[in-house]
C-alpha positions as CSV (number, residue, x, y, z in Angstrom):
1,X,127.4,77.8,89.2
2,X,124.4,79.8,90.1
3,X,124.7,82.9,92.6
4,X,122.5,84.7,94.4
5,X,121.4,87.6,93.0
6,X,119.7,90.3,95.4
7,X,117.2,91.9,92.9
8,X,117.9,96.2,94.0
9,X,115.3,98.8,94.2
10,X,112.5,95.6,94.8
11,X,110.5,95.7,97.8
12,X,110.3,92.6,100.0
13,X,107.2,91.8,102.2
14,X,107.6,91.3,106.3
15,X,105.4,89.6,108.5
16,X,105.5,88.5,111.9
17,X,106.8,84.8,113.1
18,X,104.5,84.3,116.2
19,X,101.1,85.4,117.6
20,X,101.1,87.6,120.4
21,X,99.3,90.1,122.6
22,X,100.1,93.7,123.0
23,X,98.9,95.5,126.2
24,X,97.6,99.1,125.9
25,X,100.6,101.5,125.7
26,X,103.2,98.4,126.1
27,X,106.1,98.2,123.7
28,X,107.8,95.0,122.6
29,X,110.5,93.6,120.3
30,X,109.5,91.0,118.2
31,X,110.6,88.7,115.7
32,X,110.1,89.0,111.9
33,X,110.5,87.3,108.6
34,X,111.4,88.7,105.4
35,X,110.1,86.8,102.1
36,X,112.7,85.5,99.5
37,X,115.1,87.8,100.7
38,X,118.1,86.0,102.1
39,X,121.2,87.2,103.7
40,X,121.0,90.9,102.9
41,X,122.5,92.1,106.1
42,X,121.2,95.4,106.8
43,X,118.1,96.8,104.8
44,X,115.2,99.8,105.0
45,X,112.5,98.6,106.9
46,X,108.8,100.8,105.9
47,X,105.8,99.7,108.1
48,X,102.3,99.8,106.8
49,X,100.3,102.6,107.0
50,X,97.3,100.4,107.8
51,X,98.6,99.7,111.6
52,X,98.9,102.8,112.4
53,X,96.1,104.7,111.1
54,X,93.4,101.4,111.6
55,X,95.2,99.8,114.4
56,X,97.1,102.3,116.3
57,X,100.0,100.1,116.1
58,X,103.7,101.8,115.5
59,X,106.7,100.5,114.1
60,X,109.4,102.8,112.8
61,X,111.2,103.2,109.9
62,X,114.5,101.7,110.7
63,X,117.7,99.8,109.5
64,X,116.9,96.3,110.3
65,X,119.6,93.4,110.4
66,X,118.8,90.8,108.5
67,X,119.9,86.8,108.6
68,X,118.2,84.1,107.5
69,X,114.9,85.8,106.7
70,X,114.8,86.8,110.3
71,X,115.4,90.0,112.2
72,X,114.3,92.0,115.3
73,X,111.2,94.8,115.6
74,X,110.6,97.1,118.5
75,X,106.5,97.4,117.8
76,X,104.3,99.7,120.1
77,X,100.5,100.0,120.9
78,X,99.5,103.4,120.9
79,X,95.6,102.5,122.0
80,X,93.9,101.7,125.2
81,X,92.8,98.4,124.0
82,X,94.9,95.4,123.8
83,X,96.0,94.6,120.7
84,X,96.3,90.7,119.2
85,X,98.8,90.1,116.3
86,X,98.2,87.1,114.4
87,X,101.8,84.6,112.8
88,X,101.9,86.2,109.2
89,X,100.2,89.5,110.2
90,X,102.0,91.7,107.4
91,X,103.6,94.2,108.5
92,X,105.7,96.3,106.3
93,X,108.1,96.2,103.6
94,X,112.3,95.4,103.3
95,X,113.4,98.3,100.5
96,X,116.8,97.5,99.0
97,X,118.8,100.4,97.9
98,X,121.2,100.0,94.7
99,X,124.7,99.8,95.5
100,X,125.4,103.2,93.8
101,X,123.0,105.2,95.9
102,X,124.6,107.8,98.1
103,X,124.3,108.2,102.2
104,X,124.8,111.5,103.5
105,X,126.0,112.1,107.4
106,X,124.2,115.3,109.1
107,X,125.6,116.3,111.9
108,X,125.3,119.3,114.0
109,X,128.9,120.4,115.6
110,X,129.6,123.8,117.2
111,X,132.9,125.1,117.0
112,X,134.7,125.5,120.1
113,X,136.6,128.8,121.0
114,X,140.5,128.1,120.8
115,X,142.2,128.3,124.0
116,X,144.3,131.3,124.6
117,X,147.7,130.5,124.9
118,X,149.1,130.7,128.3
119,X,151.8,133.1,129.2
């Protein structure tokens, strides 16, 4: 019986699924595929460099939710021209973290004053 084996610490390559046209300043969500990753659920999405520095293009680093090689980008064009993106274009990388990597919560609280007790 063979399973499938998510390979950790590997980096995956995303492109986009369809062409499309980004007007100056004008942010969209788009679709994306992730190659020969399948099913991961939720991984580390890292854009290229390339688009923003070349292209003035920006997608963030984010938590993506993966199914079926597919998942949702929020992309932006930074410039005053518009902005074609070809099927395929690549546009980042899927990281995979091992299983026995740890997550840390930050949080900012401020402690409240106790009431006073009524008398």
């Amino acid at each position: 019986m063979n399973l499938l084996r998510i390979n950790m610490n590997q980096h995956y390559r995303v492109r986009v699924c369809d062409k499309f046209v980004l007007n100056p300043m004008q942010e969209r969500i788009i679709k994306i595929k992730i190659v020969d990753l399948h099913n991961c659920d939720t991984a580390q999405f890292i854009p290229t460099s390339h688009l923003l520095y070349q292209d003035s293009i920006l997608l963030p680093h984010a938590l993506i939710n993966e199914k079926n090689n597919r998942a949702l980008m929020t992309i932006i064009n930074l410039s005053n021209r518009t902005r074609t993106i070809n099927k395929n274009t690549p546009i980042g990388i899927i990281e995979i973290e091992p299983p026995n990597s740890s997550c840390f919560l930050i949080s900012t609280t401020t402690s409240s004053p106790s009431p006073s007790p009524l008398k």
